[in-house]
Each structure stands twice: as structure tokens, then as C-alpha cells.
N, C-alpha and C positions, 0 to 999 in steps of 0.2 A: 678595566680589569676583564678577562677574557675567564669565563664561568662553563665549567661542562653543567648542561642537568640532564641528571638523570630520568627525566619523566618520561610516558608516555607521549607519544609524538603530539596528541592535539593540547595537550595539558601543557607541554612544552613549549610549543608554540604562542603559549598564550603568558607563559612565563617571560620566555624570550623578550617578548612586545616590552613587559614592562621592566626587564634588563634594561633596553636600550633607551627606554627612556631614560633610566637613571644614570645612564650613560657609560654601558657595562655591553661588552660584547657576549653572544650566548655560543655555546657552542655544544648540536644536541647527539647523543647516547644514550636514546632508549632502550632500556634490558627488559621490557614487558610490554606488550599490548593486550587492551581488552577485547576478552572473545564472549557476547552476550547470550543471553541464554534467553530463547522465545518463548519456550515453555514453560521457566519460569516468571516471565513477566507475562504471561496470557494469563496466569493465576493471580497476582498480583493485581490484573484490570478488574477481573472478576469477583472481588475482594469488598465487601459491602459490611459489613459487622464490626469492622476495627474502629476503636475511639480515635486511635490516632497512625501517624506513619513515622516513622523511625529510617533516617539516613544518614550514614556516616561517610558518603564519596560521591560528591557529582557524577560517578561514572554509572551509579546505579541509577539516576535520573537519567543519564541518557541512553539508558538501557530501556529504559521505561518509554521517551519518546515525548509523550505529553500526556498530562495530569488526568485526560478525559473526565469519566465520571466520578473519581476521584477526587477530583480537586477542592471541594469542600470538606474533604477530611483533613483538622487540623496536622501542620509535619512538622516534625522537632528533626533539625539540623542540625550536623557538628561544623563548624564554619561558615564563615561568611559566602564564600565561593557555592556551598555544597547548598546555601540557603539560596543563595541568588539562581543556582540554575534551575530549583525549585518553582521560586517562583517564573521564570522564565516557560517553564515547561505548563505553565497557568495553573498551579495553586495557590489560593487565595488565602490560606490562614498558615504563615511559616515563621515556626518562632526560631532563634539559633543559639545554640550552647557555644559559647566563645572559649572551648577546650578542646579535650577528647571524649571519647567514650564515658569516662567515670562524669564527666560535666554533664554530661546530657542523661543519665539516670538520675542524678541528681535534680535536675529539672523537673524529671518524670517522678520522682517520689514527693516533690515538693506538692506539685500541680493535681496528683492524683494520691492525696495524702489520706483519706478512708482506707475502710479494713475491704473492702471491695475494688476490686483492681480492674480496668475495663482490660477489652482485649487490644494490641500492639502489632501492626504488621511491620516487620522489620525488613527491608526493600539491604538487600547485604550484597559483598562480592566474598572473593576468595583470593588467596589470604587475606585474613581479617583477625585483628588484637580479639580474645575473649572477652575482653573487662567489660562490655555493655550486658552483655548474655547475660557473664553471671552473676550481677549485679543488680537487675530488674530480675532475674531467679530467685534470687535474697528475698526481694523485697517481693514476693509473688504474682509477679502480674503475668498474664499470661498472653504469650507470644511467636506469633508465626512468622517464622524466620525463611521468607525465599532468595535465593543465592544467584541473582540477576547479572550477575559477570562473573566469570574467573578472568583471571590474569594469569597472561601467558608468557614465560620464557621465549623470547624473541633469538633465532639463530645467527648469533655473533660469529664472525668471522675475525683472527688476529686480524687482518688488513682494516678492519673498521673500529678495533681498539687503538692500531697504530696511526691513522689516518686522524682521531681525534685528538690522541697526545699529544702529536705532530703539532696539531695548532698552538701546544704548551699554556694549558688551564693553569690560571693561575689557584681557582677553586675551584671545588665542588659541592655539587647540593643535592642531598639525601632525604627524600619526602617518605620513606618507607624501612622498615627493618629488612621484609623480605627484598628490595632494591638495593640496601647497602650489603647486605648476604653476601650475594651474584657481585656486585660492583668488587667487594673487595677478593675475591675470591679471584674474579676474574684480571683486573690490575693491578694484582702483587707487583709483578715485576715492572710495570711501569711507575709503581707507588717507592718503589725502590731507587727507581733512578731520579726520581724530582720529589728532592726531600721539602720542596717547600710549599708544596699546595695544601692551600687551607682544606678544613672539611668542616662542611655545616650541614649540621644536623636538623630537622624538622620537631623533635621530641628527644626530650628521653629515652626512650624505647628503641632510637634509632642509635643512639649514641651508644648506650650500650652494645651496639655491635659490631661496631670501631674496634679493630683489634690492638690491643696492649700497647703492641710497638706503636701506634700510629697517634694515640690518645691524644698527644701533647699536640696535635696538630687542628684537633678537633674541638669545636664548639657548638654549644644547642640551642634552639631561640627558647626566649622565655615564655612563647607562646605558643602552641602549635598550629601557626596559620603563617604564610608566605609573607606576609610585612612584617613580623616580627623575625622571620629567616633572613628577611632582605634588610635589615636591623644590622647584620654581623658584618656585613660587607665593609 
């Protein structure tokens, strides 16, 4: 089966590998790259009072670099991937919410269940779903939120939408809302002339942004982690 993703390029890459293990050609269409931000992960290093760290994208760990003097501060993960580059980066105490956002406050109300809330440094990018914010806001704990990557709108040329049609995707695969946005926006007409390409969603949240006409073509994993995407194939 011959797969567009849409990821970023190094993400994609690493998607890819395990496409073709499964014996699925990859074929890649980045519409975003991470552009890091130094100044906010110099505050981040700098960072010594937080009970714990909050991560919802490998990309803000690799924004980060490595754990340094941090790494003994316990880090709540949303995903397995977003846990392992964690620890890769050398933090010693990672625990991972096997959801989204709403799983991993959940965790953190469980865990930090007194009327005394420590403090949270939350390592983010941009765009990023609200639901973790204002959820640990609910529940009062208080939280330093620095924005360690934006993602950037990558300058697509028609010849490189055409060039990867060209190869005729049999799927594709949606890891983000702000990704399926740009994607369908900018594929209408190629979504037009190959009525039969699957679309697989990473969440709910993604799915919802599947336009009307297209619905019946789309599915969502029941988990929001990459083996249960690679589940729909």
C-alpha cells in the first residue's frame, strides 16, 4: 500500500521505517517544520522549583537537547514515543499517560490529589489543543507554560503536491488538526480526482476536521498513538 504522511520530515522518517517494515510503501509531504525557540528552553534549563514536567510532543524534548540538570525532575508524557525521547534525552523518572491531553491531567490529579497543588513546568509547542491548560486550571495547580517550538507552515509549491499524487497514495495519515486544516485545503482538487484514498486520522479532534464530503472515506484510531493508526491499514 503506498501511504502519503503527512509529518514532519524527521518524524516522518521514522514513521516511514516502520511503514516498510510492515510492508507499506511511505511517501513523504511535510506541510510543517519545527522552528525552536532558544530563549525559551534557556528558561526551561534554568527551571529548579517545578515538582514536575509536562510534555505533550517529542518535539519539545528535542528542543530541549538533553535533560541536564533537570533530569531528576519527575516527567509526565502523553505517548509512548513523547516518553521514550524523554528518556533518551536522560530523564530518569518518566511516567506516560497512554492518551491525550485530558489523560495526562488526569494522571496529575490523581497523583497530586491534596488541596495543595505543586508547581508544573509545562515544556509546549504551538499549535497546541487547550484541554491540558484548562484542565490542570480547574483543578488548581499552578503552571509555567514555555512554548519551546512553533510550527511552521512549510512553502509548498503545486509541483510538489503534484509530484506526490503522482505516486497515487493509496492513504493518508493525519497526526494533527492544524496538519489536516493546510492538507485539505490545499488537496481539494487532487481529493477530487482520487475518490478512493483512505484518510486516517490520529484522534478525534483530527477527524473532526475532515470536511463533510470526505467523511465516509475517513477513520480514527482508537487510540491516539501511531500503532493504533497503523491498526486501520
Amino acid at each position: 500500500m503506498r501511504i502519503l504522511v503527512t509529518r514532519p520530515e524527521q518524524s516522518a522518517v521514522r514513521t516511514g521505517e516502520r511503514l516498510k517494515v510492515l510492508g507499506h510503501e511511505a511517501i513523504y509531504l511535510p506541510l510543517f517544520e519545527a522552528e525552536h525557540d532558544a530563549e525559551a528552553v534557556a528558561r526551561a534549563r534554568a527551571c529548579r522549583d517545578e515538582a514536575a514536567i509536562l510534555v505533550t510532543s517529542a518535539e519539545a524534548i528535542r528542543a530541549l537537547g538533553c535533560a541536564g540538570q533537570l533530569s531528576n525532575i519527575p516527567v509526565f508524557a502523553v505517548g509512548k514515543t513523547t516518553a521514550k525521547a524523554a528518556e533518551d534525552a536522560g530523564f530518569t523518572r518518566v511516567e506516560t499517560a497512554n492518551g491525550d491531553g485530558a489523560a495526562l491531567a488526569e494522571i496529575l490529579r490523581e497523583r497530586f490529589a491534596g488541596e495543595t497543588k505543586p508547581k508544573l513546568l509545562y515544556l509546549a509547542g504551538e499549535p497546541r489543543s487547550p484541554r491540558l491548560e484548562q484542565e490542570l486550571a480547574v483543578a488548581r495547580f499552578s503552571m509555567k507554560v514555555l512554548v519551546c517550538y512553533r510550527m511552521r507552515p512549510l512553502d509548498l509549491t503545486g509541483d510538489i503536491l503534484l509530484t506526490a499524487f503522482q505516486q497515487k497514495p493509496d492513504t493518508v495519515l493525519l497526526y494533527s488538526a492544524e496538519t489536516a486544516r493546510r492538507f485539505f485545503k490545499l488537496a481539494e482538487s487532487f481529493l477530487k480526482e482520487r475518490q478512493d484514498i483512505q484518510i486516517l486520522c490520529l484522534s478525534a479532534a483530527i477527524a473532526e476536521v475532515v470536511p463533510s464530503t470526505l467523511q465516509d472515506r475517513a477513520k480514527c484510531a482508537v487510540r491516539p498513538d501511531e500503532t493504533s493508526l497503523f491498526e486501520l491499514l
